[in-house]
mmCIF file of the N, C-alpha and C atoms, coordinates in Angstrom:
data_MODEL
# 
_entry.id   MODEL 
# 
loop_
_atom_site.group_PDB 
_atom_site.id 
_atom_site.type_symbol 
_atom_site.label_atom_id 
_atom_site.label_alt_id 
_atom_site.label_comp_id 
_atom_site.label_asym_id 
_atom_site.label_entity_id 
_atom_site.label_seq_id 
_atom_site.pdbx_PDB_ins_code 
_atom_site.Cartn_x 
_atom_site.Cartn_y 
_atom_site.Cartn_z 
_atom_site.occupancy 
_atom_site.B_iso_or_equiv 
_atom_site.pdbx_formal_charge 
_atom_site.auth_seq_id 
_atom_site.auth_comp_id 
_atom_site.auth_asym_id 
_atom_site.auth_atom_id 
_atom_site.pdbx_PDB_model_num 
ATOM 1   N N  . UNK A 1 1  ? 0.849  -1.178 0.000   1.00 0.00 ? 1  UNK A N  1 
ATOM 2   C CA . UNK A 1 1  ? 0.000  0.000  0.000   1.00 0.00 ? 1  UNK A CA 1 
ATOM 3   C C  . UNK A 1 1  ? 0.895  1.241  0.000   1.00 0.00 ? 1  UNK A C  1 
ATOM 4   N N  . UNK A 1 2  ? 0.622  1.786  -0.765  1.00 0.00 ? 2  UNK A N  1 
ATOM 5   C CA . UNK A 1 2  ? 1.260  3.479  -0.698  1.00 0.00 ? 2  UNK A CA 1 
ATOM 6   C C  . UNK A 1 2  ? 1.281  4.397  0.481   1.00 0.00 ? 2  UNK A C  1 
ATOM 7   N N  . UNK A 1 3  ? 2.067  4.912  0.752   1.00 0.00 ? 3  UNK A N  1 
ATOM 8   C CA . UNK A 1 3  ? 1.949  5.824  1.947   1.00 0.00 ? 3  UNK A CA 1 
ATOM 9   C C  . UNK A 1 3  ? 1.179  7.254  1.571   1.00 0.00 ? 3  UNK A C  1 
ATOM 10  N N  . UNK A 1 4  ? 1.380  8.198  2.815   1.00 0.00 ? 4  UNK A N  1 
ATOM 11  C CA . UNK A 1 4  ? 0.370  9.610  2.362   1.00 0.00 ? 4  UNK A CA 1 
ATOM 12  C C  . UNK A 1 4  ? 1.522  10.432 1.346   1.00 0.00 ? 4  UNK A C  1 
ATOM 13  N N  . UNK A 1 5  ? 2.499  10.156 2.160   1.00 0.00 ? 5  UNK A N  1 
ATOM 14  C CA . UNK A 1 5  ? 3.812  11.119 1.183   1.00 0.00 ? 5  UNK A CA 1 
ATOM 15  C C  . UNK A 1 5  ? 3.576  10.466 -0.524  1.00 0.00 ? 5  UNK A C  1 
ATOM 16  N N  . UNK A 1 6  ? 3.591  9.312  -0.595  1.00 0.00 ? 6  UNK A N  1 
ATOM 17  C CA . UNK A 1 6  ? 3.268  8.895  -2.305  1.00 0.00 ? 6  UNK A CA 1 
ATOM 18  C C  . UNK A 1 6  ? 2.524  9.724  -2.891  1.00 0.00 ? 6  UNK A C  1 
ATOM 19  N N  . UNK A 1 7  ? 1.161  9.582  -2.280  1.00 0.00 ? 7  UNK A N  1 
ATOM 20  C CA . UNK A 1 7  ? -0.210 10.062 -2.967  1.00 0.00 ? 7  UNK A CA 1 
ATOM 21  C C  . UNK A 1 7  ? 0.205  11.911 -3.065  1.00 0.00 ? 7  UNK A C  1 
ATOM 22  N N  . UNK A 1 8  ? 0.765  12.324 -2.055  1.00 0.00 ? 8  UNK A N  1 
ATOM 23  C CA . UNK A 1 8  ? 1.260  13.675 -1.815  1.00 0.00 ? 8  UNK A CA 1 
ATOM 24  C C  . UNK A 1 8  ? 1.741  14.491 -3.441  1.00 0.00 ? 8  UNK A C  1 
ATOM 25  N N  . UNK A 1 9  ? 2.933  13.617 -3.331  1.00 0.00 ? 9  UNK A N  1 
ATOM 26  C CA . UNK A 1 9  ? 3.985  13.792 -4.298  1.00 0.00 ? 9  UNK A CA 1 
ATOM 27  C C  . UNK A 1 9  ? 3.177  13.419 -5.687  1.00 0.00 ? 9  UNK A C  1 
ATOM 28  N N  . UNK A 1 10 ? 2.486  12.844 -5.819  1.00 0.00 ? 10 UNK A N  1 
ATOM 29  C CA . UNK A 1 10 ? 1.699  12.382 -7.081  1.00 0.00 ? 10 UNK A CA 1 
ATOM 30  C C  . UNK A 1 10 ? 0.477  13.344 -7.586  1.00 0.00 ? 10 UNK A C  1 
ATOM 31  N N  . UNK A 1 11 ? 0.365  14.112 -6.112  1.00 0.00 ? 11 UNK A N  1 
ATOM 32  C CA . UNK A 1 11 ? -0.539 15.258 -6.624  1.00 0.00 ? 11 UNK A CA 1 
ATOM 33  C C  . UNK A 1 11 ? 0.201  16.892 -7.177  1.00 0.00 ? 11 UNK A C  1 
ATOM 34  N N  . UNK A 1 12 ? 1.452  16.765 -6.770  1.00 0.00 ? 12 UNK A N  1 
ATOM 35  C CA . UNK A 1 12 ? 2.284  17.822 -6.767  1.00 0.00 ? 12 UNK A CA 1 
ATOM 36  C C  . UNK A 1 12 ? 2.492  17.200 -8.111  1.00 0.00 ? 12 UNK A C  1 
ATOM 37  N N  . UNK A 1 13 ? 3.103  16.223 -8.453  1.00 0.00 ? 13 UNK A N  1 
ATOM 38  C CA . UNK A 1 13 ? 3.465  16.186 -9.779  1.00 0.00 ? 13 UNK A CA 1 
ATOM 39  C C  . UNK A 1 13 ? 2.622  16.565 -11.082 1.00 0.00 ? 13 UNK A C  1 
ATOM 40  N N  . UNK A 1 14 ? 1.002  16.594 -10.357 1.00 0.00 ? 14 UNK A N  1 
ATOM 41  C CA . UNK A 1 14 ? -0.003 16.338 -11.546 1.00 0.00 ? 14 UNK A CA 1 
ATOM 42  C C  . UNK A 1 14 ? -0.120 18.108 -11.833 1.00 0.00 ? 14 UNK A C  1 
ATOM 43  N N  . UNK A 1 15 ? 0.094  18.825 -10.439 1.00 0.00 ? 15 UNK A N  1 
ATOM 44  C CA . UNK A 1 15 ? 0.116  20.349 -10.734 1.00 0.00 ? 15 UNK A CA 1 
ATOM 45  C C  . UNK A 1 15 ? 1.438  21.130 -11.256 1.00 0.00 ? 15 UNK A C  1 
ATOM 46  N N  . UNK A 1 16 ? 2.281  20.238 -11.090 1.00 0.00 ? 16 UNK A N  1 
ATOM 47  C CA . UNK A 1 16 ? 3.470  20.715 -11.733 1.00 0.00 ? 16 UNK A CA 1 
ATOM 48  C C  . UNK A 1 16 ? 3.099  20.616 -13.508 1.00 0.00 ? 16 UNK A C  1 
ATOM 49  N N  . UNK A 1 17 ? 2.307  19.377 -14.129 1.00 0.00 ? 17 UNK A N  1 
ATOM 50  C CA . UNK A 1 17 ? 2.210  19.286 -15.430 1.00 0.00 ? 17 UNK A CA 1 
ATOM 51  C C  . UNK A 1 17 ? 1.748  20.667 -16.064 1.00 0.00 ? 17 UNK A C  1 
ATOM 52  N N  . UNK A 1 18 ? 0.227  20.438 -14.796 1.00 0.00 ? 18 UNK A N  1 
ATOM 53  C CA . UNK A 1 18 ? -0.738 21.241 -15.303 1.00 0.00 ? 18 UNK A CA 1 
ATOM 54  C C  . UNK A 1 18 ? -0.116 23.051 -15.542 1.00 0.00 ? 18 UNK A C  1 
ATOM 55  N N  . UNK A 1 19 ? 0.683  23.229 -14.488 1.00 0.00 ? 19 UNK A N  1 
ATOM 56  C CA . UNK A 1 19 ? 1.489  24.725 -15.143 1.00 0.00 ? 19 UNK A CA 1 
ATOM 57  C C  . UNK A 1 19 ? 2.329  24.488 -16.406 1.00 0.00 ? 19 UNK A C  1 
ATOM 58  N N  . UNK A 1 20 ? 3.031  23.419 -16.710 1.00 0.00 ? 20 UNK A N  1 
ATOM 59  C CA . UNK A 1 20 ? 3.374  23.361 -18.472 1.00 0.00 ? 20 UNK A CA 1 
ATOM 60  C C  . UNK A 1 20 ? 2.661  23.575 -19.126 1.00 0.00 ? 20 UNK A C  1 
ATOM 61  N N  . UNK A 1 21 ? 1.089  22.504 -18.986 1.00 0.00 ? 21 UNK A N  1 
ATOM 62  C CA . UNK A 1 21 ? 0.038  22.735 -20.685 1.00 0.00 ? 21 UNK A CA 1 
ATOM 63  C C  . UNK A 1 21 ? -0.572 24.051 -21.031 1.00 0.00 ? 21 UNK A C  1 
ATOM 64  N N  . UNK A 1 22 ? -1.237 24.209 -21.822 1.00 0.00 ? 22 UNK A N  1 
ATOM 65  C CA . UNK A 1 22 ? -1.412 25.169 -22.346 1.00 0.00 ? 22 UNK A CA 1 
ATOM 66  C C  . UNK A 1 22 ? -3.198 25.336 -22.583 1.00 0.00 ? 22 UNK A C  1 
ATOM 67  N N  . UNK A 1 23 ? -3.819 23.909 -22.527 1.00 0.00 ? 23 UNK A N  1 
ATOM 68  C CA . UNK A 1 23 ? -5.169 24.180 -22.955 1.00 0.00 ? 23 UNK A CA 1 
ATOM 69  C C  . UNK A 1 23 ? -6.098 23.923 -21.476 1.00 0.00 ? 23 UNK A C  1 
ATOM 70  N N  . UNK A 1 24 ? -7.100 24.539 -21.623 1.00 0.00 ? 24 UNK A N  1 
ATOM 71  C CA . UNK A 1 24 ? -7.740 24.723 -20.182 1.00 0.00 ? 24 UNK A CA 1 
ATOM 72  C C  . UNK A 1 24 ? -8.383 23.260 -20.046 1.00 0.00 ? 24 UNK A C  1 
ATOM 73  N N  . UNK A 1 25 ? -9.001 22.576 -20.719 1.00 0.00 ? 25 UNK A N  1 
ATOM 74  C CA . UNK A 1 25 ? -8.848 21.237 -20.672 1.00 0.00 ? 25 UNK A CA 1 
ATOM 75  C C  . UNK A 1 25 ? -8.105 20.232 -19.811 1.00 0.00 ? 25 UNK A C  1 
ATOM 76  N N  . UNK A 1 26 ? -6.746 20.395 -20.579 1.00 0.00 ? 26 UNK A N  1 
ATOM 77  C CA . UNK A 1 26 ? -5.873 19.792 -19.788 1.00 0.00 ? 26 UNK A CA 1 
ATOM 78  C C  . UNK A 1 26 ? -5.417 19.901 -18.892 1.00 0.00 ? 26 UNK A C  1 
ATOM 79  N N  . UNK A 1 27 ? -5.641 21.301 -18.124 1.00 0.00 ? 27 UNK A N  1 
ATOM 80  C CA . UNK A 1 27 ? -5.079 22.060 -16.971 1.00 0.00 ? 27 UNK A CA 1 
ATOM 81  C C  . UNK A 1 27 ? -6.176 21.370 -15.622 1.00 0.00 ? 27 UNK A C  1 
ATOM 82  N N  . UNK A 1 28 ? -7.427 21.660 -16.424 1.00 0.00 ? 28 UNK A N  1 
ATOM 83  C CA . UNK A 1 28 ? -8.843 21.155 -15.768 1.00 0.00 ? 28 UNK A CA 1 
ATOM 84  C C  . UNK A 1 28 ? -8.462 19.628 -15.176 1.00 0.00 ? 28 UNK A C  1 
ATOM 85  N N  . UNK A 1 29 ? -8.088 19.070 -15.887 1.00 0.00 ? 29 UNK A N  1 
ATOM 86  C CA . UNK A 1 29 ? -8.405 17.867 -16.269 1.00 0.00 ? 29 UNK A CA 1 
ATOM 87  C C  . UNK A 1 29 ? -6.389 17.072 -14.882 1.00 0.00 ? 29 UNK A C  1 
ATOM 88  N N  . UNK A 1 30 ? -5.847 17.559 -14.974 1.00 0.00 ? 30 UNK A N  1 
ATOM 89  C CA . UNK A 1 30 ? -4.593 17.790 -14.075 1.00 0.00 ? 30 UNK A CA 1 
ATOM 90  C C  . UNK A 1 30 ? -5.254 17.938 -12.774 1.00 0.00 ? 30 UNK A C  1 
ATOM 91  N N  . UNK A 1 31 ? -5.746 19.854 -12.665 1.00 0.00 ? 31 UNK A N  1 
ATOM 92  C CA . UNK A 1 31 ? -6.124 19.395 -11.323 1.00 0.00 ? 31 UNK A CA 1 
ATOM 93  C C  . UNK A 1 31 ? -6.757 18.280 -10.643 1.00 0.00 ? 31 UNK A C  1 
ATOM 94  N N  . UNK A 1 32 ? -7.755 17.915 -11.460 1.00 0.00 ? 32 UNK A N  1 
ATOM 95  C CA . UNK A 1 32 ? -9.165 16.848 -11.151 1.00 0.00 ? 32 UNK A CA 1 
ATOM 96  C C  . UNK A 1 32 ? -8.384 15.913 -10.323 1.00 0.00 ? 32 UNK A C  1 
ATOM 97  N N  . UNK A 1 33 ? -6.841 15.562 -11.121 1.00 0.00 ? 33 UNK A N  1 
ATOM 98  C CA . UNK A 1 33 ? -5.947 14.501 -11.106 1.00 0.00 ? 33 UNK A CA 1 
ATOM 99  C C  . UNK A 1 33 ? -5.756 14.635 -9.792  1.00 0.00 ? 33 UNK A C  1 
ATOM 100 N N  . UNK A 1 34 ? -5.038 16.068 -9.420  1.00 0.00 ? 34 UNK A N  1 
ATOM 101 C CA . UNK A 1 34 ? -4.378 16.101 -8.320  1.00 0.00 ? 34 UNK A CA 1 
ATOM 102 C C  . UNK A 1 34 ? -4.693 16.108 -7.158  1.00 0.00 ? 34 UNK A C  1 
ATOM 103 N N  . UNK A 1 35 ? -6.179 16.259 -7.365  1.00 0.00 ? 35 UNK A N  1 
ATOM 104 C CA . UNK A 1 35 ? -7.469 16.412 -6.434  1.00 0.00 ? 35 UNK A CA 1 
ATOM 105 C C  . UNK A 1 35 ? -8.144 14.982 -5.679  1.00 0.00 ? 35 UNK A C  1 
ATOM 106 N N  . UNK A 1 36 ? -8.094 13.866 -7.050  1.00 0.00 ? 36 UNK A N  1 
ATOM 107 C CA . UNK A 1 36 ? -7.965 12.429 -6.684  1.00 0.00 ? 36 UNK A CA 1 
ATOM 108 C C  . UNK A 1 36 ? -6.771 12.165 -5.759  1.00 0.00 ? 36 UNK A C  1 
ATOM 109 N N  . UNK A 1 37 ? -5.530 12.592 -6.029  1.00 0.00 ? 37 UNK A N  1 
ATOM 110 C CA . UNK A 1 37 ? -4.202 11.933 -5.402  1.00 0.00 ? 37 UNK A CA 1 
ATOM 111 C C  . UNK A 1 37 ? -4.709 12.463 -3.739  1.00 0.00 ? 37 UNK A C  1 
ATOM 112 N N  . UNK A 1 38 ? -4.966 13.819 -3.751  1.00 0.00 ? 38 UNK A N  1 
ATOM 113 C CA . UNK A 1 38 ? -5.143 14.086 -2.101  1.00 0.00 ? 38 UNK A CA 1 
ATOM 114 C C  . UNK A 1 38 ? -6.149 13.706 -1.829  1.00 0.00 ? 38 UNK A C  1 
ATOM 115 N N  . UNK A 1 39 ? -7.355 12.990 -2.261  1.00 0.00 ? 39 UNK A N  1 
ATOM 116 C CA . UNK A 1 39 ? -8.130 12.809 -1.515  1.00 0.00 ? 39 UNK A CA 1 
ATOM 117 C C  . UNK A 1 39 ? -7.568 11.367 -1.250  1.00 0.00 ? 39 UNK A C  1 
ATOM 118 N N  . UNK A 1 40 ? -6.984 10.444 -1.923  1.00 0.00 ? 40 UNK A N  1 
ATOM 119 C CA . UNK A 1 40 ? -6.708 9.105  -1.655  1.00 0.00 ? 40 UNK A CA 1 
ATOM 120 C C  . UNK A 1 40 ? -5.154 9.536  -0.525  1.00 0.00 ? 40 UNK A C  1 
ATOM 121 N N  . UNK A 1 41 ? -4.810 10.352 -0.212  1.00 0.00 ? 41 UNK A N  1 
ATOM 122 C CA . UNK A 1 41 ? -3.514 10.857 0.570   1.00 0.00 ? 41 UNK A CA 1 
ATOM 123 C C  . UNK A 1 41 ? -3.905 10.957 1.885   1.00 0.00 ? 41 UNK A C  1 
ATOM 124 N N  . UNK A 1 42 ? -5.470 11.925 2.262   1.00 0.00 ? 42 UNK A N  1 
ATOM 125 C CA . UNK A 1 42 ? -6.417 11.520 3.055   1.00 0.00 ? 42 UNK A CA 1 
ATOM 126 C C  . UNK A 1 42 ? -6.783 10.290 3.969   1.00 0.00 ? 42 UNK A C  1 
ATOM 127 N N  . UNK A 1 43 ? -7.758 9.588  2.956   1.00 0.00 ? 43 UNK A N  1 
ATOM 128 C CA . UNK A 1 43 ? -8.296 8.350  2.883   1.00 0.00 ? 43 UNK A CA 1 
ATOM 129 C C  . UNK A 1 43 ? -7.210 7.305  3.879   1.00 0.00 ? 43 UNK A C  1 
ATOM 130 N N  . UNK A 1 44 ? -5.986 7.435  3.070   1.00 0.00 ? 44 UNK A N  1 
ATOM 131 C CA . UNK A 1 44 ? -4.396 6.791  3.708   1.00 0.00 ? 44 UNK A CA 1 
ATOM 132 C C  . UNK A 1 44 ? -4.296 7.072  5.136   1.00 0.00 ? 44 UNK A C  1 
ATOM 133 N N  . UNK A 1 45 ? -4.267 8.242  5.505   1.00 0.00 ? 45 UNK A N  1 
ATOM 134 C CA . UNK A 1 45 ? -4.005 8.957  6.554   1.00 0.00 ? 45 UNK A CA 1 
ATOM 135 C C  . UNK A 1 45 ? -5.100 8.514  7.565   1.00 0.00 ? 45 UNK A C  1 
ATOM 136 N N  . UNK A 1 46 ? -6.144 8.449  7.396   1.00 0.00 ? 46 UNK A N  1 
ATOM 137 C CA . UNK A 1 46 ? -7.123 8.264  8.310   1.00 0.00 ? 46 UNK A CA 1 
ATOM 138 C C  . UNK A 1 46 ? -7.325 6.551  8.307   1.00 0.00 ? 46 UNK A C  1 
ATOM 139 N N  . UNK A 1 47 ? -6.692 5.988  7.470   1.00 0.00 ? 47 UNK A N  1 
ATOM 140 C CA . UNK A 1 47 ? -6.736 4.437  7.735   1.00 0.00 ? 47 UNK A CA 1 
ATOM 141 C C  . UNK A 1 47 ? -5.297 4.213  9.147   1.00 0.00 ? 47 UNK A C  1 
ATOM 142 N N  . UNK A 1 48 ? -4.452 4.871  8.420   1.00 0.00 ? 48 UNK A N  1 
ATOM 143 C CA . UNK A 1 48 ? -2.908 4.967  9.535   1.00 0.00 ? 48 UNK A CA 1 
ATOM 144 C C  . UNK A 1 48 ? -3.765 5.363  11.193  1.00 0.00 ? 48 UNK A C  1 
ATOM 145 N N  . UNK A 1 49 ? -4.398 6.201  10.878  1.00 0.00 ? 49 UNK A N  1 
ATOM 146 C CA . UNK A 1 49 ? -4.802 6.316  12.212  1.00 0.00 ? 49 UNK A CA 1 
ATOM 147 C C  . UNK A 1 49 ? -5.841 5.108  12.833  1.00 0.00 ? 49 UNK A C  1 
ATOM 148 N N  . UNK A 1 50 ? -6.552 4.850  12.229  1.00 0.00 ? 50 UNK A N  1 
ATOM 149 C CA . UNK A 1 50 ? -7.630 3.563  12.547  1.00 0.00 ? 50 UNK A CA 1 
ATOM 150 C C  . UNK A 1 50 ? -6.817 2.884  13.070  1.00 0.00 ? 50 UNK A C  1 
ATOM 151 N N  . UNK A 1 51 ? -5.585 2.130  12.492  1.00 0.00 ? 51 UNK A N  1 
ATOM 152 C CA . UNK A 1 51 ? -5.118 1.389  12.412  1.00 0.00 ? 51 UNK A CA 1 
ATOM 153 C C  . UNK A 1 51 ? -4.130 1.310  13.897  1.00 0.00 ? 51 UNK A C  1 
ATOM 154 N N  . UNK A 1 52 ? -3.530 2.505  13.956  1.00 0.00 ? 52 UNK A N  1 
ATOM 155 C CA . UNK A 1 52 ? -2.810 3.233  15.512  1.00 0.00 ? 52 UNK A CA 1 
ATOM 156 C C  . UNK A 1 52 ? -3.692 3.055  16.627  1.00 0.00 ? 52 UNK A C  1 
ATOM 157 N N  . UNK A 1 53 ? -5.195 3.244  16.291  1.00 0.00 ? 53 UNK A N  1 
ATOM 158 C CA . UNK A 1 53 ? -6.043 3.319  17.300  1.00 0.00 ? 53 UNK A CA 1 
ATOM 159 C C  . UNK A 1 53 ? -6.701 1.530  18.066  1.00 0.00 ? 53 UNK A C  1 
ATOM 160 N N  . UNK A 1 54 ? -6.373 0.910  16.719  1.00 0.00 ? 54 UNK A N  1 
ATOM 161 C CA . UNK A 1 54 ? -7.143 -0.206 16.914  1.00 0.00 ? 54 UNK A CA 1 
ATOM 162 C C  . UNK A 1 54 ? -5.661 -0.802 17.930  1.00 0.00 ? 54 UNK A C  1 
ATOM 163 N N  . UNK A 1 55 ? -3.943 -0.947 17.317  1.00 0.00 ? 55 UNK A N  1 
ATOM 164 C CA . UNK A 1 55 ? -3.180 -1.036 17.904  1.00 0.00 ? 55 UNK A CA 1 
ATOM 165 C C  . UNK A 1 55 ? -3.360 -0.917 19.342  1.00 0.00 ? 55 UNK A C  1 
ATOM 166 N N  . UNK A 1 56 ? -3.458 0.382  19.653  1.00 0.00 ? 56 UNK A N  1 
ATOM 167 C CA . UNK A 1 56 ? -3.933 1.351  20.825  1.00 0.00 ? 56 UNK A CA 1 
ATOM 168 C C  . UNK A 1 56 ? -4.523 0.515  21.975  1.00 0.00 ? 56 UNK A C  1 
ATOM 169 N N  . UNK A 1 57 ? -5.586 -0.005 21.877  1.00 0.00 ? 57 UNK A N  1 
ATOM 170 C CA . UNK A 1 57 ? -6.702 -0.649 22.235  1.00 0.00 ? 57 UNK A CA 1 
ATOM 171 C C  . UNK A 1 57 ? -6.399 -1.758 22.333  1.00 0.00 ? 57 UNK A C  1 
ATOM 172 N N  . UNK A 1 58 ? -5.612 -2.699 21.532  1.00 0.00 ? 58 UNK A N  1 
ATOM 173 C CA . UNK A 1 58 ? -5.395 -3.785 22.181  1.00 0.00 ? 58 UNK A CA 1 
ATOM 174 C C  . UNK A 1 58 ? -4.232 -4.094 22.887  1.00 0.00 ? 58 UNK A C  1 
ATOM 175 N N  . UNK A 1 59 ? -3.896 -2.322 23.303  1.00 0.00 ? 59 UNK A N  1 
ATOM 176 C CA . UNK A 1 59 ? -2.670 -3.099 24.498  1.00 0.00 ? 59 UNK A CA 1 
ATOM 177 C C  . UNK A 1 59 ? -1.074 -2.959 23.260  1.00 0.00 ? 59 UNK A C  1 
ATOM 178 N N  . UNK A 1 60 ? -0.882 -2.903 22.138  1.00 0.00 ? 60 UNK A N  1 
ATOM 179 C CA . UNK A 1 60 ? -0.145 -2.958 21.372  1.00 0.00 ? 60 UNK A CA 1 
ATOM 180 C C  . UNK A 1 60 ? 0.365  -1.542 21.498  1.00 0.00 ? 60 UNK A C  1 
ATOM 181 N N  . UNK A 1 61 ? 1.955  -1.583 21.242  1.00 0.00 ? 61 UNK A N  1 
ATOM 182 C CA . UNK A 1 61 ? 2.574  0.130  20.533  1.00 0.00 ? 61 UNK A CA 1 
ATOM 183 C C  . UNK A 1 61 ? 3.288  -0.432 19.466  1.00 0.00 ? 61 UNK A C  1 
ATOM 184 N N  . UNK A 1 62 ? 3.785  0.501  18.825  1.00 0.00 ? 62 UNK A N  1 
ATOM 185 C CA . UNK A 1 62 ? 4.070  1.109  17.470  1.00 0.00 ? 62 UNK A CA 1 
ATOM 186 C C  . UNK A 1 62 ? 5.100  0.485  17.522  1.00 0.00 ? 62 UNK A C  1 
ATOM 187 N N  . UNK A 1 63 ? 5.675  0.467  18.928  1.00 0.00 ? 63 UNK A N  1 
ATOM 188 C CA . UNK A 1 63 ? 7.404  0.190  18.726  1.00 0.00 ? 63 UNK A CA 1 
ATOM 189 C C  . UNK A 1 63 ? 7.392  -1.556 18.323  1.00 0.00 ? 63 UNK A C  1 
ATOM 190 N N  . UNK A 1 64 ? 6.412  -1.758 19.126  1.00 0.00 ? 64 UNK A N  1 
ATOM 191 C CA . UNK A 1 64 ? 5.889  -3.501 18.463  1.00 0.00 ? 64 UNK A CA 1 
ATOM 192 C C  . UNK A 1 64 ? 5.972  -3.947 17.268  1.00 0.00 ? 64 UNK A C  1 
ATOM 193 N N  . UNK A 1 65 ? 4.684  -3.237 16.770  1.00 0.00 ? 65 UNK A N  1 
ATOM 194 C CA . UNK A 1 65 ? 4.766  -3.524 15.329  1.00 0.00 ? 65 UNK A CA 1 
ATOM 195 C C  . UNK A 1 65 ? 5.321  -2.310 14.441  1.00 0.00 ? 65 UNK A C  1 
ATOM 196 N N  . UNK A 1 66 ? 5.913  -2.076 13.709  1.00 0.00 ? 66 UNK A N  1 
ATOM 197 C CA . UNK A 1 66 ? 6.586  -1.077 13.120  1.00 0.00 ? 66 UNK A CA 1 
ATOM 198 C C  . UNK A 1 66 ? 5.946  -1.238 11.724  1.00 0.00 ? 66 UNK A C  1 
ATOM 199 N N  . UNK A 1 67 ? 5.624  -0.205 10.720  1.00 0.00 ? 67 UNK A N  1 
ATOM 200 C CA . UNK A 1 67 ? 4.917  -0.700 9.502   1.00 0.00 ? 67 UNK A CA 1 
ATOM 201 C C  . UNK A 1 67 ? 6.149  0.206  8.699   1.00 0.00 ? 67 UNK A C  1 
# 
């Protein structure tokens, strides 16, 4: 599974394009992109935490399991 920094960097890259092109289309169509990457960067982030919490709860730390 990808981390949040992946999805991060994958949205930066899609706005980096979108300042090269030239047609509003494609610019449109970039952000949309980059807009998917953070929301799945999100999504990531709030599973990491579920996941810390459920740890949490059963008595488990981080230093245990290390991901």
């Amino acid at each position: 599974m990808r981390t949040v920094a992946e999805y991060k960097i994958h949205a930066d890259k899609c706005r980096e394009l979108a300042n090269l092109v030239t047609t509003p289309t494609e610019k449109r169509i970039l952000e949309e992109m980059a807009q998917s990457w953070e929301k799945l960067a999100e999504l990531r982030r709030r599973d990491r935490e579920s996941e810390r919490e459920a740890h949490c709860e059963a008595g488990e730390t981080s230093d245990a399991h290390p991901h």
